[in-house]
LUMFINU-211996 format. One record per residue (C-alpha): residue number from 1; residue in three letters; x, y negated, z. Coordinates in Angstrom, 2 decimals, always signed. Each point is the difference from the previous one (the first is absolute). Layout:
REM LUMFINU-211996
(NUM, "Ala", (X, Y, Z))
...
***
This chain:
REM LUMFINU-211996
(1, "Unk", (-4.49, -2.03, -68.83))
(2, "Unk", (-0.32, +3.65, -1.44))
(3, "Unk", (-2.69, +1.18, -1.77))
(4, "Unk", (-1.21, +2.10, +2.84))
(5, "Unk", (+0.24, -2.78, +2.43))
(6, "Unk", (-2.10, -2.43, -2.25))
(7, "Unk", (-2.74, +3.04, -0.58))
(8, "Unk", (+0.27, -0.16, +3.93))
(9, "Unk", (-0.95, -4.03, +0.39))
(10, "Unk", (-2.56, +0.33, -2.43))
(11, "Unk", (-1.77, +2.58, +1.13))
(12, "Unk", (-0.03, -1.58, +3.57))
(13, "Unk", (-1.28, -3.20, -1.72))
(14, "Unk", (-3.16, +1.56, -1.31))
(15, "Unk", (-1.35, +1.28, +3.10))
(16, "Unk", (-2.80, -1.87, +1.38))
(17, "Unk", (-0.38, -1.11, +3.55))
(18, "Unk", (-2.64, +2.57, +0.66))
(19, "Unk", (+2.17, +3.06, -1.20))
(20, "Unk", (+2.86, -1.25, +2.31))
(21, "Unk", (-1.87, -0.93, +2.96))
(22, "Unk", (+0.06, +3.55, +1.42))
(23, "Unk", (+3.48, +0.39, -1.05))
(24, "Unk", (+1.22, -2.45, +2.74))
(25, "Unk", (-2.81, +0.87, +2.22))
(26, "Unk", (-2.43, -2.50, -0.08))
(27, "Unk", (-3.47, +1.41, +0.06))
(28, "Unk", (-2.82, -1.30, -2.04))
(29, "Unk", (-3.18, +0.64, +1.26))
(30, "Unk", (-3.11, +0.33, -2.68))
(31, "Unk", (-0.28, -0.88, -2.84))
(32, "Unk", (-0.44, -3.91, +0.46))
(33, "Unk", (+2.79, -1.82, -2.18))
(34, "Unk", (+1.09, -2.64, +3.28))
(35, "Unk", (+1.43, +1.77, +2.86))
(36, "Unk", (+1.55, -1.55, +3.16))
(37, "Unk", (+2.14, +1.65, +2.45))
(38, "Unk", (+2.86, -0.96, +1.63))
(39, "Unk", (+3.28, -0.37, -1.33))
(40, "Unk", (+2.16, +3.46, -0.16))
(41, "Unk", (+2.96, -2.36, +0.97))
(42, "Unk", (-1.11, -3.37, +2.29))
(43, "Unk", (-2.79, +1.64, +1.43))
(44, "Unk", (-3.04, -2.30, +0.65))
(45, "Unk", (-3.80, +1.09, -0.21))
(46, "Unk", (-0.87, -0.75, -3.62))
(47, "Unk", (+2.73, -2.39, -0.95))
(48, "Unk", (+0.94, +2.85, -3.14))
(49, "Unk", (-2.58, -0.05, -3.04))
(50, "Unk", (-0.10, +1.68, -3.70))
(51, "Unk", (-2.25, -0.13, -2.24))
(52, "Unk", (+0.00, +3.40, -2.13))
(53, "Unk", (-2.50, -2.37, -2.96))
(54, "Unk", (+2.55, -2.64, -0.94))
(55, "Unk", (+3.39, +1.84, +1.04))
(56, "Unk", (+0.75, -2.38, +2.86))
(57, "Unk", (+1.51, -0.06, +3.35))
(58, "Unk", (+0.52, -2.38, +2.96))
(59, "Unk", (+2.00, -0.29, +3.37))
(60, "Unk", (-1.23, -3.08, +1.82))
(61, "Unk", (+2.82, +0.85, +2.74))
(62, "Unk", (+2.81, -0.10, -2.40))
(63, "Unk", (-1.73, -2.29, -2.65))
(64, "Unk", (+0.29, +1.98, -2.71))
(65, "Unk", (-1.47, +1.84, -2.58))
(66, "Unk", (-0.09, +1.35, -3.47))
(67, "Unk", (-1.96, +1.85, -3.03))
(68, "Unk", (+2.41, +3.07, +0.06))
(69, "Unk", (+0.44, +2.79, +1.93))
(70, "Unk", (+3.96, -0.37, -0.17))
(71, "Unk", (-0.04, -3.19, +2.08))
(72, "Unk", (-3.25, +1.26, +2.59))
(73, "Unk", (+2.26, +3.09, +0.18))
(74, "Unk", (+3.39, -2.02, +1.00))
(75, "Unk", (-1.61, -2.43, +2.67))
(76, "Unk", (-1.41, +3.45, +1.58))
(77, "Unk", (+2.99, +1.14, +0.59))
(78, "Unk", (+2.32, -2.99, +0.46))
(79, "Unk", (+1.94, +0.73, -3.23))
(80, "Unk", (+1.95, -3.13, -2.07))
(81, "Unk", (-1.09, +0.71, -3.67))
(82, "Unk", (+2.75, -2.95, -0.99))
(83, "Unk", (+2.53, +2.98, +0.97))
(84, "Unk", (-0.03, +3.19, -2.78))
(85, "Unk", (+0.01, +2.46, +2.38))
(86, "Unk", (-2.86, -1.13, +2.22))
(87, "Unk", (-1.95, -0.89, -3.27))
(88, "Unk", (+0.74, +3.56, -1.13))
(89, "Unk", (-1.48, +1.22, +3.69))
(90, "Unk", (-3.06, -1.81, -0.12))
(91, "Unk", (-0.92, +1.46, -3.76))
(92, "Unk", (+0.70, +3.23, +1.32))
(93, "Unk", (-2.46, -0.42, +2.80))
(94, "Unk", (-2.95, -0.90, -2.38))
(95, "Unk", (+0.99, +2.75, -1.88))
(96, "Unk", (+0.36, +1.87, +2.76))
(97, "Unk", (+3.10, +1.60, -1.39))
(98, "Unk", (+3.83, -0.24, +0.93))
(99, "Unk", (+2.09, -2.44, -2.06))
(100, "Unk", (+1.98, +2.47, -2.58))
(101, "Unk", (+3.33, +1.14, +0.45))
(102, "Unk", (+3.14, -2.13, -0.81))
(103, "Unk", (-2.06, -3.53, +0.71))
(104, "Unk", (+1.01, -2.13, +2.62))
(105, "Unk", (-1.34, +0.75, +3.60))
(106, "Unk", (-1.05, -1.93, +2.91))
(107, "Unk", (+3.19, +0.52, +2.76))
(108, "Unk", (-0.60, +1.45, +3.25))
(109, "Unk", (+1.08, -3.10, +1.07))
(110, "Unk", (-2.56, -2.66, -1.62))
(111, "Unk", (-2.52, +3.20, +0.87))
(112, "Unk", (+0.59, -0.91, +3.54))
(113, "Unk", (-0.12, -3.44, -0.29))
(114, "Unk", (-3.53, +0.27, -2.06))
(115, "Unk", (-1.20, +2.11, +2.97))
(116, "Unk", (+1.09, -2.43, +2.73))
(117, "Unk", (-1.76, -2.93, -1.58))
(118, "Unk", (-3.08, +2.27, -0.66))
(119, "Unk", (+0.04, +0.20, +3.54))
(120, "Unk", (+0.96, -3.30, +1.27))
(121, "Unk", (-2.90, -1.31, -2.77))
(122, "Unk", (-2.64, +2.44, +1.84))
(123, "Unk", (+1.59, -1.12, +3.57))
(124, "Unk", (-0.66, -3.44, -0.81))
(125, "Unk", (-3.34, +0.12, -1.60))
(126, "Unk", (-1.44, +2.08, +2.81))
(127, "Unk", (+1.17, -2.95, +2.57))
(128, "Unk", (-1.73, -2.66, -2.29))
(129, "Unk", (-3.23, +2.10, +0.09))
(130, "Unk", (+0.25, +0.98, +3.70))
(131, "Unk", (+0.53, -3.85, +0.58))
(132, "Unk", (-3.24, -0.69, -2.79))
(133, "Unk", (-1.93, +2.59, +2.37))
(134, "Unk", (+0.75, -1.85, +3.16))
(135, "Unk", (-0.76, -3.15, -1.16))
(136, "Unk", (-3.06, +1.36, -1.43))
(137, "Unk", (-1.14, +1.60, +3.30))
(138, "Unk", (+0.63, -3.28, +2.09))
(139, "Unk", (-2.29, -1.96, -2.78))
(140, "Unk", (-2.51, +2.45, +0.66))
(141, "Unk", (+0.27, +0.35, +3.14))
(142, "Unk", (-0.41, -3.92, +0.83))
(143, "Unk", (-2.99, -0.22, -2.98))
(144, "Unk", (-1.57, +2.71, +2.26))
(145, "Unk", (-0.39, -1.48, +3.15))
(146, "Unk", (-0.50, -3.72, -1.83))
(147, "Unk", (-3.19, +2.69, -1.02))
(148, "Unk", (-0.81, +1.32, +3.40))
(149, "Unk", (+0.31, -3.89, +1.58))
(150, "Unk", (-2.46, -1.37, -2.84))
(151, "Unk", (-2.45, +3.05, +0.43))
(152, "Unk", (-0.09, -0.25, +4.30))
(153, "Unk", (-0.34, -3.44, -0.41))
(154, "Unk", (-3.11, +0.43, -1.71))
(155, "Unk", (-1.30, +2.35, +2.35))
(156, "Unk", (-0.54, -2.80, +2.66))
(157, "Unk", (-2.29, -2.02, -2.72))
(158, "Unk", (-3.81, +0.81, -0.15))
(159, "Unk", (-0.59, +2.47, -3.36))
(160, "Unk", (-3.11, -2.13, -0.49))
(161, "Unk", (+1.07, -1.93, -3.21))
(162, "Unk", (+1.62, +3.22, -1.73))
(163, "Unk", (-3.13, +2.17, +0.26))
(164, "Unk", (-1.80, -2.87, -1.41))
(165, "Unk", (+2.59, -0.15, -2.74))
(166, "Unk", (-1.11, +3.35, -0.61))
(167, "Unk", (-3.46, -0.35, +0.37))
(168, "Unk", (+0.10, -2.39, -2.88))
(169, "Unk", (+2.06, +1.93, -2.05))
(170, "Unk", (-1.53, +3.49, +0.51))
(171, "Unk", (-3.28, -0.07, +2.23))
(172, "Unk", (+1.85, +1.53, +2.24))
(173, "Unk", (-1.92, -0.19, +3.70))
(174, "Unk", (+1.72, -2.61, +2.11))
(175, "Unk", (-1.02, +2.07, +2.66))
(176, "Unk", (+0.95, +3.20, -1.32))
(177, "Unk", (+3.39, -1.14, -1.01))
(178, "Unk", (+0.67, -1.19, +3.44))
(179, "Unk", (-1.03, +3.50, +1.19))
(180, "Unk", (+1.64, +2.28, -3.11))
(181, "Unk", (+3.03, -1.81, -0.87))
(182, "Unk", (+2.32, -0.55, +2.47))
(183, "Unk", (+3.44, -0.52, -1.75))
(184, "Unk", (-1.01, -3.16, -1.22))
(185, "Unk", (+1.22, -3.01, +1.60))
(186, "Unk", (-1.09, -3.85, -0.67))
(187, "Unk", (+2.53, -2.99, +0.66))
(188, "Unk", (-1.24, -3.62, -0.29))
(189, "Unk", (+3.25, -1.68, -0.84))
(190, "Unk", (+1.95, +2.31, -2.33))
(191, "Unk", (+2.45, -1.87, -1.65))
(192, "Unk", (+0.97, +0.95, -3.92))
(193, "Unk", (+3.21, -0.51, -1.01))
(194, "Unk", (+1.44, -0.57, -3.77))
(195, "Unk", (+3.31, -0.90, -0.89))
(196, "Unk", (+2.44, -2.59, +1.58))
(197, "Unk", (-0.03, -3.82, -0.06))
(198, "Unk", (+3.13, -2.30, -0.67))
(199, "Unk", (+1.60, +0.61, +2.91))
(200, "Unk", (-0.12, +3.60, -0.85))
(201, "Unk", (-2.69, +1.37, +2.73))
(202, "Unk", (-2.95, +1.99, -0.36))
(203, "Unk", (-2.93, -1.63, -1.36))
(204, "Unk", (-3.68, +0.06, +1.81))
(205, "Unk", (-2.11, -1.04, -2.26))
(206, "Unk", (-3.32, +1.12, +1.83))
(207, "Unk", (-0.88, +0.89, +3.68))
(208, "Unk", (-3.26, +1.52, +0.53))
(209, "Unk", (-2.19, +2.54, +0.93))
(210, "Unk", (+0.94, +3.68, -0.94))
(211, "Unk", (-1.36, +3.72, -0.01))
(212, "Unk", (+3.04, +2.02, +0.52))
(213, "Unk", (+0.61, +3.87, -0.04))
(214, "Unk", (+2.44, +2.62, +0.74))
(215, "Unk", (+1.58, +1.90, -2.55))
(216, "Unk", (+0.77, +3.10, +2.09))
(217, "Unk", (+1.74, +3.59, -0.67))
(218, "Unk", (-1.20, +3.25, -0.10))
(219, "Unk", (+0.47, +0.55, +3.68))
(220, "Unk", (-1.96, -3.29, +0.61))
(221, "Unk", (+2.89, -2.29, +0.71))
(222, "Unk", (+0.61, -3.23, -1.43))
(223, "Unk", (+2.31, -0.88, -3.07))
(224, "Unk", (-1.33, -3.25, -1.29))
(225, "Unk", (-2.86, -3.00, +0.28))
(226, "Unk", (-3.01, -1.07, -2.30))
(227, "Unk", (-1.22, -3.02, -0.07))
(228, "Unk", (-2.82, -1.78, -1.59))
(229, "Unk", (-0.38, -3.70, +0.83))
(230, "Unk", (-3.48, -1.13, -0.20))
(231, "Unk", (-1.83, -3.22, -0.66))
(232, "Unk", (-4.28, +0.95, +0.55))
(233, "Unk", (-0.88, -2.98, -1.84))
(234, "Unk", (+1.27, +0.95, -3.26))
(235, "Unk", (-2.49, +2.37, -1.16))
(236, "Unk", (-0.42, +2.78, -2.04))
(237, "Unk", (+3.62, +1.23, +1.16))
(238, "Unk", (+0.30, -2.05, +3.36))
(239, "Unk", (+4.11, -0.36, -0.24))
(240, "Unk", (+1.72, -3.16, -0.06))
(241, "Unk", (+1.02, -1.36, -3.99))
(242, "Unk", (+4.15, +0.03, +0.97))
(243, "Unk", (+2.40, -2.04, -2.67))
(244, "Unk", (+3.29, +0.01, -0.63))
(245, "Unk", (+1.43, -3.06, +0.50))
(246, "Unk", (+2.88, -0.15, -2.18))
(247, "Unk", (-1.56, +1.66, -3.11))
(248, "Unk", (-3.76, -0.94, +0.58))
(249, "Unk", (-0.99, +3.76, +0.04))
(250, "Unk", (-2.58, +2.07, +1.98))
(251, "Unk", (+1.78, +2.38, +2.29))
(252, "Unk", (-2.18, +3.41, +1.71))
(253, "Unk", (-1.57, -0.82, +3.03))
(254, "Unk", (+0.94, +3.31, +1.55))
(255, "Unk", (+3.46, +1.25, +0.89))
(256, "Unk", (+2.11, +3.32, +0.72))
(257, "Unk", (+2.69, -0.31, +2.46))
(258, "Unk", (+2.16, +2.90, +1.28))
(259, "Unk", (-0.43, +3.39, -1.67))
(260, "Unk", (-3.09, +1.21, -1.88))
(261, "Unk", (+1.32, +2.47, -1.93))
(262, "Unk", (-0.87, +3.40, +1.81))
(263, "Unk", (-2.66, -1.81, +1.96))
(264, "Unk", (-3.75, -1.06, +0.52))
(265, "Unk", (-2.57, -2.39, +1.22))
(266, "Unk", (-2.28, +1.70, +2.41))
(267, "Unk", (-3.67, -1.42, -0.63))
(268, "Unk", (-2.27, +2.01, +2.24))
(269, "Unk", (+0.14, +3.39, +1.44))
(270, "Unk", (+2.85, +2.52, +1.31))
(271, "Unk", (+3.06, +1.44, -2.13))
(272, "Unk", (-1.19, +3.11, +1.34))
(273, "Unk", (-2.68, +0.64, -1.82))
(274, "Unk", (-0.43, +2.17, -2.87))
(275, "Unk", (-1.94, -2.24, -2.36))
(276, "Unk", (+1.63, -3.10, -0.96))
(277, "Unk", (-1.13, -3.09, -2.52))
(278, "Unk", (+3.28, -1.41, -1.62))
(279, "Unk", (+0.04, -3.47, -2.06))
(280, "Unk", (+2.28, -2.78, -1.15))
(281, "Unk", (-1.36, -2.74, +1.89))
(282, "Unk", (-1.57, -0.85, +3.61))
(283, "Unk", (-3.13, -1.30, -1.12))
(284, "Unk", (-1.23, +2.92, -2.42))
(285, "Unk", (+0.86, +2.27, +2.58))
(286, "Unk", (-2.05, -1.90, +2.50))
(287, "Unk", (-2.81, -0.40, -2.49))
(288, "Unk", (+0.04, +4.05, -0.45))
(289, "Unk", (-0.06, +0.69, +3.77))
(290, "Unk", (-3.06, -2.42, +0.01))
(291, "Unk", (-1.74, +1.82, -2.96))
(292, "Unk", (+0.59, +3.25, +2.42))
(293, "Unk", (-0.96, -1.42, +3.14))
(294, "Unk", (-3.23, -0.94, -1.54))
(295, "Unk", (-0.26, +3.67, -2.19))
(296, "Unk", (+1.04, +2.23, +2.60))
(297, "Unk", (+1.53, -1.47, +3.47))
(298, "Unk", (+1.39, +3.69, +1.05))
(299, "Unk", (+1.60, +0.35, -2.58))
(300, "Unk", (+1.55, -3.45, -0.31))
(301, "Unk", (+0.95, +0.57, +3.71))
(302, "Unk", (+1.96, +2.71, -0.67))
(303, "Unk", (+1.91, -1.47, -2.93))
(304, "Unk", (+3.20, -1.88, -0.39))
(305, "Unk", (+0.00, -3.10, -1.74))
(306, "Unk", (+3.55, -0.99, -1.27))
(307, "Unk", (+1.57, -2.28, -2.30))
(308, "Unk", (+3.45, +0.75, -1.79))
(309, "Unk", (+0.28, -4.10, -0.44))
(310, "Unk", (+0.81, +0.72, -4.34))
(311, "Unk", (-0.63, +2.87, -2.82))
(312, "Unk", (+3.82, +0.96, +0.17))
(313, "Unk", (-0.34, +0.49, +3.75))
(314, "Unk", (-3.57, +1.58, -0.86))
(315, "Unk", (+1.79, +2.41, -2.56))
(316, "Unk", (+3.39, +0.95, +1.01))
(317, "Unk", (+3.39, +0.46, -2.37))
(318, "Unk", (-0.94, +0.76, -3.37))
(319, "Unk", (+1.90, +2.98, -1.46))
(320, "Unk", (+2.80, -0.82, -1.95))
(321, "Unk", (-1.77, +1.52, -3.58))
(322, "Unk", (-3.55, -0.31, -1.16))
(323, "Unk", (+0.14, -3.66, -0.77))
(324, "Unk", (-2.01, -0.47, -2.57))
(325, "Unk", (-0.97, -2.70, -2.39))
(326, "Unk", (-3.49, -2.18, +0.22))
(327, "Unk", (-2.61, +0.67, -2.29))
(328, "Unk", (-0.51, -3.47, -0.81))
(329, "Unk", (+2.48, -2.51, +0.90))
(330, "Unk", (+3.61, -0.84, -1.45))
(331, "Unk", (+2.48, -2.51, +0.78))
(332, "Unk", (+2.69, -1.35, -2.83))
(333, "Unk", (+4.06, +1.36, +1.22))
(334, "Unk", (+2.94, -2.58, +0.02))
(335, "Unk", (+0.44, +1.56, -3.88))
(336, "Unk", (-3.41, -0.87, -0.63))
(337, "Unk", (-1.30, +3.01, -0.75))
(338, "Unk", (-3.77, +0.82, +1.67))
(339, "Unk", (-0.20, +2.65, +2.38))
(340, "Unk", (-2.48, +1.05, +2.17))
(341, "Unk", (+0.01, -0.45, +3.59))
(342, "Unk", (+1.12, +3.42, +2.56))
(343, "Unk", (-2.25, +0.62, +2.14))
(344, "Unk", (+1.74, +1.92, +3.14))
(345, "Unk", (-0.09, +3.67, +0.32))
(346, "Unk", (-3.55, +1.26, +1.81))
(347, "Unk", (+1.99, +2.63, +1.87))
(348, "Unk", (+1.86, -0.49, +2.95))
(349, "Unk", (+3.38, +0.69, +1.30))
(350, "Unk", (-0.33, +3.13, +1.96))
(351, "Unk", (+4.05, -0.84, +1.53))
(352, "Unk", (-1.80, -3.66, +1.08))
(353, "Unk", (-3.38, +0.48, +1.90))
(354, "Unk", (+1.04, -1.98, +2.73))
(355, "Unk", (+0.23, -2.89, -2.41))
(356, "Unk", (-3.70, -0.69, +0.50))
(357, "Unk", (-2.35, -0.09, +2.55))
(358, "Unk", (+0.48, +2.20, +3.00))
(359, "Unk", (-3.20, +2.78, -0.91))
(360, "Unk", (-0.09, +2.24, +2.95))
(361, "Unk", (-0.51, +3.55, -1.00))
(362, "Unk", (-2.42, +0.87, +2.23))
(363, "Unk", (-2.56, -2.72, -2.36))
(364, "Unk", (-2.42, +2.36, -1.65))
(365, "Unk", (-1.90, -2.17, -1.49))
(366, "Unk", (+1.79, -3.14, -1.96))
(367, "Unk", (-2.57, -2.68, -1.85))
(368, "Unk", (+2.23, -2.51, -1.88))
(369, "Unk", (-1.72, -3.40, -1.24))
(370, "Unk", (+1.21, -1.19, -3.36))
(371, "Unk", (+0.18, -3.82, -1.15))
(372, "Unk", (-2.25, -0.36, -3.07))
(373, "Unk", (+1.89, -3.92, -0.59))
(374, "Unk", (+3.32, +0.94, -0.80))
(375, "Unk", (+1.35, +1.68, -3.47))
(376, "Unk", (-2.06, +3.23, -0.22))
(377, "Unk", (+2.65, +1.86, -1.64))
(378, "Unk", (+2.98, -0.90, +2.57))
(379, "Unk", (-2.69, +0.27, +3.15))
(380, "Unk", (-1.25, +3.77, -1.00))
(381, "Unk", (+3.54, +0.87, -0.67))
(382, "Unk", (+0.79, -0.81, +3.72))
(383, "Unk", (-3.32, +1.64, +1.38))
(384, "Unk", (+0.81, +3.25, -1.71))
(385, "Unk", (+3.63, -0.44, +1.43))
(386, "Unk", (-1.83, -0.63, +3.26))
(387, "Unk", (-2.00, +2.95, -0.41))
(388, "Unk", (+2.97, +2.52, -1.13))
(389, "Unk", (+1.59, -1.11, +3.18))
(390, "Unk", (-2.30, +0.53, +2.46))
(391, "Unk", (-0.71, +3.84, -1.32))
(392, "Unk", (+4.12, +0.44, +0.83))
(393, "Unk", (-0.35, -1.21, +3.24))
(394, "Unk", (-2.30, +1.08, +1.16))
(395, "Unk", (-1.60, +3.46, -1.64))
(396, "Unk", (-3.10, +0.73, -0.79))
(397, "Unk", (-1.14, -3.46, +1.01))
(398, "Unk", (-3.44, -1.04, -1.89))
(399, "Unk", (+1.08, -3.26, -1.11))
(400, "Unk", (-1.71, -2.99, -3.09))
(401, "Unk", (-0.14, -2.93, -0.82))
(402, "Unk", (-3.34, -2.41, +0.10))
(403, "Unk", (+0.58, -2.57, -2.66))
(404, "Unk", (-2.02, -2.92, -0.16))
(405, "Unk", (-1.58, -1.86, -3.60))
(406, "Unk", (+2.77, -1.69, -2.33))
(407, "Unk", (+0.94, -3.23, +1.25))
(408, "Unk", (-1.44, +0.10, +3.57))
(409, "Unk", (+1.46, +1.15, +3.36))
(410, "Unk", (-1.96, +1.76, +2.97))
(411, "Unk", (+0.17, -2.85, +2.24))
(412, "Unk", (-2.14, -2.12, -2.63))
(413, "Unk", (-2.61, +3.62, -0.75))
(414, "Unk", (-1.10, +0.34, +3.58))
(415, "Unk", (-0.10, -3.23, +1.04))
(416, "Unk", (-2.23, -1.13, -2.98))
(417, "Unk", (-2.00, +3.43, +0.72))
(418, "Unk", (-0.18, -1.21, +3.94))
(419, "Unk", (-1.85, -3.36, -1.67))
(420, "Unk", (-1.96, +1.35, -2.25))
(421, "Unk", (+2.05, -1.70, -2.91))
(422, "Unk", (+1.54, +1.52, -2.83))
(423, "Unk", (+3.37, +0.30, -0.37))
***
C-alpha cells in the first residue's frame, strides 16, 4: 500500500460516526446522542440506531454493527470491506472524498451488482414490513371489536354497582353520576384473564363485577376498553386483592385493552366544551367533578371531565433533549460507578403531539390534576411536558396544573373533606 493510500485509510479511520453520518445521508436530529431511524439500506421504521456518545452503530435488519464509521459506512451502501476496492470506497465515503488516483476501483460491474442487491434488500424489507403492518392491523382490528363486544355488553347491566364504586372512592353523587356520566358502563361478570394453564390456554383467574370505560379518539370514536373490576367489600379501595398464581404476586386490578395511546376516558360532560379537567385516573377525576358540582354546578356542567388512563398518556412524547439528571437520586451502572438517575426531558416533541391525549383546540381553558404519591421529580417533569403540549396545540389556551399535598391523591382530599376527616 503507498504512502498516500495508507494516509487515505487512516484518515477515514478517525472519523467519528457523527462526522460521517451526513456524508452518507443519514440525518441526525438534535443533539441527543441515540438516534433511531430506519435503515438507509433494509428500510424498516427504526430498525437503524447510532449512538454519536460511545461511537456505535446497529442494523437489527442485517444484524450488524460496529464502533467505526468505515463499517456503518459499508453496510449503508452494500459495500464488501473484505475486497480492497470496496474497503477503499467505503473510507472514501466517510471522508467524503474520492479514493486517489492509481488505487484499485470498484468495476462497473460489481457497481451494478451492489446496486441490485441494494434494491432487492429494500424490495424485500418493505414486503416484511407491509406483511408486519397487516398483521398488525388484523390484531387490532379483532382487539377492537373484542373492545366494542365487552363495552355493549355492559350496557345491558344496571350502572348501579359502578356509581357506587365511585361513590366510595370519590363522593361522587350516585345520582349525579347516573345523570353526568354516561360513558361508563358496569358488567357483573367480567372475567380477568392472566396467563395460560398447562394445556396452554388463557387463564381466568377472577370473574366479577367491573366498571368499564371507553378509551375514545379525538373525534369521539372508540380505540380501546378500561376496566376496573370491583369487589365493595374491600374497603378503603373497594377492588378485588388479584394473585398471581404461579409466582404468588399481586397483579392491578384494572386493565387497558386495545389502544390508549392518543385516547381518553370521558368522565362527565361534552368534548365540546371549552373547559376541560384532565387526570391520570377515573376516580380523582370523579372526585374533582364532585368538588365542582358542590362549588359551582354551572360551571361543573359545562366542563369535561377526562382521564388519559397514565402520566405518559397525560404528557405526550418527550423531546428527544432536555433529559436531565435528578437532584437526589442515583443508581450504581453495570461498571459500578454511581450515577444519578435521568429524569425525561420536560419539553415535548413538537413532530409527536398526537402521541398524547387528543386536546381539541377549541379547549380554552385546560385544568390538569397532578398525583402528589408518585416521585415528585419524575411526576412534575411530565406535568410541565403536559403543560408545554397543550400551549402547541392548542394556542393561547389558559392551561395548570392543581397538585395535591405530598403523598396523597385527590380522590382521598375530597372524599376525606366530604366527611369531615382529614386526609
Amino acid at each position: 500500500m503507498s504512502e498516500i493510500l495508507e494516509l487515505f485509510v487512516a484518515r477515514a479511520r478517525k472519523v467519528s460516526i457523527a462526522e460521517a453520518a451526513p456524508r452518507l445521508g443519514i440525518t441526525i436530529k438534535g443533539r441527543a446522542a441515540e438516534q433511531a431511524m430506519p435503515c438507509p439500506r433494509c428500510g424498516g421504521n427504526d430498525r437503524f440506531a447510532l449512538n454519536t456518545a460511545k461511537n456505535k452503530w446497529n442494523c437489527r435488519g442485517g444484524s450488524i454493527g460496529g464502533n467505526d464509521a468505515i463499517g456503518m459506512s459499508a453496510h449503508v451502501r452494500g459495500l464488501d470491506v473484505g475486497q480492497r476496492a470496496e474497503f477503499l470506497e467505503a473510507c472514501g465515503l466517510v471522508l467524503g472524498e474520492a479514493v486517489p488516483d492509481a488505487c484499485e476501483q470498484v468495476s462497473d460491474e460489481r457497481r451494478a451488482e451492489i446496486q441490485a442487491e441494494a434494491e432487492a434488500l429494500r424490495a424485500r424489507a418493505e414486503a416484511d414490513a407491509a406483511e408486519r403492518d397487516r398483521e398488525a392491523n388484523d390484531y387490532r382490528d379483532r382487539e377492537l371489536a373484542k373492545c366494542r363486544g365487552i363495552y355493549e355488553a355492559a350496557g345491558s347491566a344496571s350502572r348501579a354497582p359502578a356509581f357506587r364504586y365511585l361513590n366510595l372512592r370519590s363522593g361522587l353523587p350516585i345520582e349525579a353520576g347516573a345523570h353526568c356520566c354516561k360513558a361508563i358502563r358496569f358488567e357483573p361478570k367480567l372475567t380477568y384473564w392472566h396467563g395460560r394453564d398447562e394445556r396452554g390456554f388463557a387463564r381466568d383467574i377472577w370473574c366479577g363485577l367491573a366498571m368499564v370505560l371507553p378509551f375514545v379518539d379525538g373525534a369521539g370514536q372508540m380505540i380501546g376498553i378500561h376496566q376496573t373490576w370491583i369487589d365493595l367489600g374491600a374497603g378503603p379501595k373497594y377492588r378485588p386483592k388479584l394473585i398471581c398464581p404461579d409466582t404468588g404476586e399481586a397483579l392491578k386490578s384494572k386493565k387497558m385493552r386495545g389502544s390508549k395511546k392518543g385516547g381518553l376516558l370521558p368522565v362527565a360532560g361534552e368534548m365540546s366544551a371549552e373547559r376541560w379537567v384532565v387526570g391520570e385516573g377515573i376516580e380523582n377525576v370523579a372526585a374533582w367533578f364532585t368538588a365542582e358540582l358542590d362549588d359551582d354546578k354551572a360551571t361543573a356542567l359545562s366542563t369535561f371531565y377526562a382521564a388519559a388512563g397514565d402520566i405518559g398518556n397525560l404528557a405526550g412524547a418527550a423531546a428527544r433533549t432536555g433529559r436531565f439528571a435528578h437532584p437526589t437520586d442515583t443508581k450504581v451502572n453495570a461498571n459500578g460507578a454511581t450515577r444519578p438517575v435521568m429524569m425525561p426531558s420536560p419539553d415535548p416533541d413538537p413532530e409527536r403531539l398526537s402521541e398524547g391525549f387528543p386536546l381539541g383546540a377549541h379547549v380554552r381553558d385546560l385544568l390538569f390534576l397532578g398525583d402528589g404519591d408518585s416521585e415528585p421529580v419524575w411526576t412534575a417533569a411530565h406535568m410541565a411536558r403536559a403543560e408545554a403540549r397543550a400551549g402547541l396545540i392548542a394556542p393561547g389556551i389558559d392551561v395548570c396544573t392543581a397538585w395535591p399535598p405530598r403523598g396523597q391523591d385527590w380522590a382521598e382530599i375530597i372524599l376525606a373533606a366530604q366527611r369531615g376527616e382529614a386526609a
